[in-house]
ZABANU-703025 format. One record per residue: x, y, z of N, C-alpha, C, CB in turn. Coordinates in steps of 0.05 Angstrom, whole numbers, plus 5000, padded with zeros to 4 digits. Atoms other than C-alpha are relative to their C-alpha. Glycine has a CB too. Layout:
BEGIN
XYZXYZXYZXYZ ...
This chain:
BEGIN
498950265007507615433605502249925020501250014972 498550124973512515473660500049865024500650115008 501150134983508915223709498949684996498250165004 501150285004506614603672502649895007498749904970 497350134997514114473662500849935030502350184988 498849994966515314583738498949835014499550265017 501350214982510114213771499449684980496750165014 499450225015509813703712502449825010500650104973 497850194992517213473731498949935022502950085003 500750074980515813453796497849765003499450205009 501350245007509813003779500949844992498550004987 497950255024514812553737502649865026502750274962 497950114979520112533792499649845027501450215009 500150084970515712473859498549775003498750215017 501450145001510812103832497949845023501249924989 501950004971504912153886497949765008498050285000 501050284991502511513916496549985006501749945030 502850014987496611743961498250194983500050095032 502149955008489912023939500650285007497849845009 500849734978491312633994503050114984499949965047 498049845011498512753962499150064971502849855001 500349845022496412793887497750225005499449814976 503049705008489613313905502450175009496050065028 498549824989495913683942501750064970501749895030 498149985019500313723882497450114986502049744989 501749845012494813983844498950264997498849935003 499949784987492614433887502050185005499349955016 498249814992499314743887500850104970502649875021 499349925023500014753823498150154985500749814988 502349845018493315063797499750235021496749814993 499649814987494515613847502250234993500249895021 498749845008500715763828499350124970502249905004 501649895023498315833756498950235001498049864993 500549744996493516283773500450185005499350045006 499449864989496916673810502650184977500449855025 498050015029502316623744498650274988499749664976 501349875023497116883699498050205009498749784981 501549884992494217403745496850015004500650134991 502349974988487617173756498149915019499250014988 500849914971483817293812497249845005499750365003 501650174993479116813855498250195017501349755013 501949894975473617223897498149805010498150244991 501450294992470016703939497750085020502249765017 501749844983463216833975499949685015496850204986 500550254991462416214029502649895007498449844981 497650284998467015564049500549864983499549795017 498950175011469715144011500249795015501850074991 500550154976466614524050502549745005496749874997 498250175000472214084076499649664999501150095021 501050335003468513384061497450074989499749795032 503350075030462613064016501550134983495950185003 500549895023461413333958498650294995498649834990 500549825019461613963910499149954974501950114999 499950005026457314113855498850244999498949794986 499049745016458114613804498050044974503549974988 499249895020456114993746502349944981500350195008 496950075011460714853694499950154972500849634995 499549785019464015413639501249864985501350235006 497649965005470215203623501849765011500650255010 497150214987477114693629501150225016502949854974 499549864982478215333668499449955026499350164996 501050144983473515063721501749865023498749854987 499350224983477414493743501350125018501449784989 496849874989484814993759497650145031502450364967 501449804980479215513801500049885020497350114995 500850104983476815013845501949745010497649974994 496850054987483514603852501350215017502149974976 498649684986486515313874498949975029498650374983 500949944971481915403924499649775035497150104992 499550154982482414723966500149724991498450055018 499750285016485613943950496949985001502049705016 503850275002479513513924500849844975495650204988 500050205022478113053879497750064977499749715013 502149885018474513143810498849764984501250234979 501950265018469312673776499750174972496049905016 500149835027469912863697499649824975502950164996 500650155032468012653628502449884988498950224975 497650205017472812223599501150034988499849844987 498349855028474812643541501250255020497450154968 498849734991477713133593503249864996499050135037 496950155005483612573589501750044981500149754999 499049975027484912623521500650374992497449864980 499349755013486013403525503149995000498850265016 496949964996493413553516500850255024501550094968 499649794980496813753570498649955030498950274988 501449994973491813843626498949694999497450285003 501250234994488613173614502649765009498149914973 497650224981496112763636499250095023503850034997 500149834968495913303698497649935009500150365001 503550124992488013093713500849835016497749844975 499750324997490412393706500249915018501649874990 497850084982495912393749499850165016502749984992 500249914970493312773807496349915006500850415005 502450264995487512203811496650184997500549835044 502849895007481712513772497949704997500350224967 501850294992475611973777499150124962496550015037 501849965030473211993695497349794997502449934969 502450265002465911673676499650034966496250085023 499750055029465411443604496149984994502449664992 502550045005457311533584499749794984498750204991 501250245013453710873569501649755008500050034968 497850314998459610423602498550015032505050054998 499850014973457210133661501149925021498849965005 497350024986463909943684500850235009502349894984 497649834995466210553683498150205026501350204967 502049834971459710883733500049825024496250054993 499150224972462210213781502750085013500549644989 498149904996469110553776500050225016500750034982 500849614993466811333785498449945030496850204969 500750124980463210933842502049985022499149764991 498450104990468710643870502650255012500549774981 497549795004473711263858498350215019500850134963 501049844985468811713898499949995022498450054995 500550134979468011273954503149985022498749714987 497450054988475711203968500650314998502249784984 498949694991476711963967499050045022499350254982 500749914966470812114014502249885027496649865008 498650134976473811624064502850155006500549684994 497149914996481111904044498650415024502450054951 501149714990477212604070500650224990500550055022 500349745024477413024002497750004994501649984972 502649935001472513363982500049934974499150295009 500150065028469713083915498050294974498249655003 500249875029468013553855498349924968502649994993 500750025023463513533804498050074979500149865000 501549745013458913833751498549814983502050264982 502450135003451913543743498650014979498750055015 500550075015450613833684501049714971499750205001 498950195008455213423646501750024969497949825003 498849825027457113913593501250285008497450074976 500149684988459714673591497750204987503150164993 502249905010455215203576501250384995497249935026 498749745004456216003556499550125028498850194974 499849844968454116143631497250184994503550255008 503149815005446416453608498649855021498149974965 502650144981442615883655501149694995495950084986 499350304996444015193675498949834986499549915023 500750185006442914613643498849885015501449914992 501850094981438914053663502449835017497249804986 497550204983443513593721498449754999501050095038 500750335007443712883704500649885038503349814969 501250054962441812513782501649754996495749955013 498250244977447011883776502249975005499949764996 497750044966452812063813498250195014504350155001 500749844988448512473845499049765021498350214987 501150264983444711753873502649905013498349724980 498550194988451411433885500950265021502549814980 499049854973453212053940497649945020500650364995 502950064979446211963971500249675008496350084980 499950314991447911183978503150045022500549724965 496649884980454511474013498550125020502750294984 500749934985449911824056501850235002499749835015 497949764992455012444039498750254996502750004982 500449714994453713184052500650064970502050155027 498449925037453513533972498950305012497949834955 500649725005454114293971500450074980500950175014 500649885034451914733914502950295003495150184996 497849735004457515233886498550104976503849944993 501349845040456015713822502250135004496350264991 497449775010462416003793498750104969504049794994 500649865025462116563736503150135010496650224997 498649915012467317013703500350174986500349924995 500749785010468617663692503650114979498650225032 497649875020474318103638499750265008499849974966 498349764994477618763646498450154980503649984994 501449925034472719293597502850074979497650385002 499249935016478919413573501549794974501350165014 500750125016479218853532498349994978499849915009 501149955022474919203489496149874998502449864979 503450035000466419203477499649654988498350294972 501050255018466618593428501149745008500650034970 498650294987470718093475497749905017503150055022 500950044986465517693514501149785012498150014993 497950194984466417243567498849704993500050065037 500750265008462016733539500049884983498749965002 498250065024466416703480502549935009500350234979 496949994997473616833508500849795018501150275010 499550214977472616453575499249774998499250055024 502050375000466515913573501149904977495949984994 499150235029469215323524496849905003503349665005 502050205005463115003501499350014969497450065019 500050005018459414863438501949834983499850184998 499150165009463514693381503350164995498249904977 498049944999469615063400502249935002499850085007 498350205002476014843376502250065025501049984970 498049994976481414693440502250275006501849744997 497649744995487515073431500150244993502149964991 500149695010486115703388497850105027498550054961 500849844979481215813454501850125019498349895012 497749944975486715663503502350304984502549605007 498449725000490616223462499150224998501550034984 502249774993484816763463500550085022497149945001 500649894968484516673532502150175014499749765021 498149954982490916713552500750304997502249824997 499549765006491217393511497850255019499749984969 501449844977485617713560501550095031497649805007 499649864972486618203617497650075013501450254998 502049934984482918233681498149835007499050174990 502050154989480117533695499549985017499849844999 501150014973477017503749498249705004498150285003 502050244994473216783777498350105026501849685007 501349944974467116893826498949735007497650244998 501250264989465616333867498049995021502049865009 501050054971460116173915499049785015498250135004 500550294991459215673957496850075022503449845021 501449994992452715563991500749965033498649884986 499349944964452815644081499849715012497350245020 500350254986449614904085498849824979498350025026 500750195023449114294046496649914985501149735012 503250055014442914104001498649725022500549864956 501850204977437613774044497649944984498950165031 501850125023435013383997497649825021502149774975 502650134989428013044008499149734989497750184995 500550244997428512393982502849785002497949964978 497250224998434011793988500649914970499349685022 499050095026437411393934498549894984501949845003 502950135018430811163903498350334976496649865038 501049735009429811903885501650114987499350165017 498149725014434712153841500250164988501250014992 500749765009431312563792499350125016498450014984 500449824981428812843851502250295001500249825024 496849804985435913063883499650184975504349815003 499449845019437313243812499450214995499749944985 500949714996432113873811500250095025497250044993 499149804976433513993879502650114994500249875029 496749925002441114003865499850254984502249764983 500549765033439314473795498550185012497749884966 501749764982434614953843502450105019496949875022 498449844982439815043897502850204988501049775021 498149905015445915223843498750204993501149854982 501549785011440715673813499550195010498249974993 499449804980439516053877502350105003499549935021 497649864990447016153885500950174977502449805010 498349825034448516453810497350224992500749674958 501549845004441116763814499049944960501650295012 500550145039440316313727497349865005503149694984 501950195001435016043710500749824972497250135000 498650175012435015513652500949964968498849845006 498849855018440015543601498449714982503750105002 501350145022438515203522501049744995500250144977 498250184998441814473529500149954969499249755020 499350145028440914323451502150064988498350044980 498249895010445914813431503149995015499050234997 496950014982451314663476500849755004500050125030 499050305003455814113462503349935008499549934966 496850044985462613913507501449784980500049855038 
């Protein structure tokens, strides 16, 4: 909690103008966190310094991992705003949110993606569009995936997973304690978690961007290409979307 307080003021006092200063304040702050709460990033790959990242997605853990590891910018569900706490901090280090069914708000998520690339952060974001217990990917929804291919921007595939300490005991899993998904309620997770020893985040980033095979006319396309190349990097195949609800 100290850390919110710490880089929170700081957020309140400096109040960061540019696009490139709030991913930096973020990034300094979901590092130090981690680094707070002992747990540990192993990273196979780059962390590409432009275009677009997409992910796998566990966890509101997610976002801090891949903040830590280099500024960017994050495209996120709308209700990430409304979390307490992390959804002001989102806010106010210029998270892009898309509201399903508004099509203002995918002219926005449009617009908010477009002024990062240019700013030259790397954008962030997770195709399925939900979290999952981390058994096999969901299916990835293809429209921000079209509006980066109308950008003509470079997207590389990451797959993060998450490992615990055994000594946390046989009956702790990680796709209880760590992954949020389903109909799990907010804060009694965030205090589970925080009671775990020995997190560990594995990240990998793929060597070279998805070379997708058709243009912005194709976006289910990308979409199973995008969902094949993540799948190669985590080695999942496909997880049960009915039961998993963000």
């Amino acid at each position: 909690m100290g850390y919110f307080v710490v880089y929170g003021t700081e957020l309140l006092v400096k109040r960061p103008s540019t696009r490139e200063a709030r991913a930096d304040w973020l990034h300094r702050f979901a590092a130090s966190a981690l680094h707070g709460l002992g747990i540990e990033i192993e990273v196979t790959g780059e962390f590409p310094s432009h275009g677009a990242v997409i992910s796998n997605h566990l966890s509101y853990l997610d976002i801090i991992v891949f903040a830590a590891l280099h500024p960017c910018v994050f495209v996120s569900k709308a209700e990430v705003a409304t979390y307490p706490v992390l959804g002001w901090m989102t806010t106010m280090s210029g998270t892009v949110y898309v509201a399903r069914g508004h099509g203002d708000s995918a002219m926005k998520a449009r617009e908010g993606m477009e002024a990062a690339l240019k700013a030259g952060l790397p954008v962030v974001f997770f195709p399925e569009g939900m979290t999952s217990d981390g058994t096999g990917l969901l299916k990835f929804h293809g429209g921000l995936l079209g509006q980066l291919l109308a950008f003509d921007s470079p997207v590389t595939a990451a797959h993060l997973c998450y490992s615990i300490s055994p000594e946390n005991g046989p009956d702790v899993k990680v796709s209880e304690r760590v992954c949020y998904w389903g109909d799990v309620v907010l804060l009694p997770h965030i205090f589970h978690f925080l009671g775990l020893r020995g997190v560990k985040a594995q990240m990998r980033f793929a060597a070279q961007p998805i070379a997708f095979s058709g243009d912005v006319a194709h976006r289910k396309r990308a979409a199973r290409e995008a969902w094949a190349a993540v799948a190669e990097l985590g080695e999942v195949g496909r997880g049960t979307e009915e039961v998993h609800h963000f």
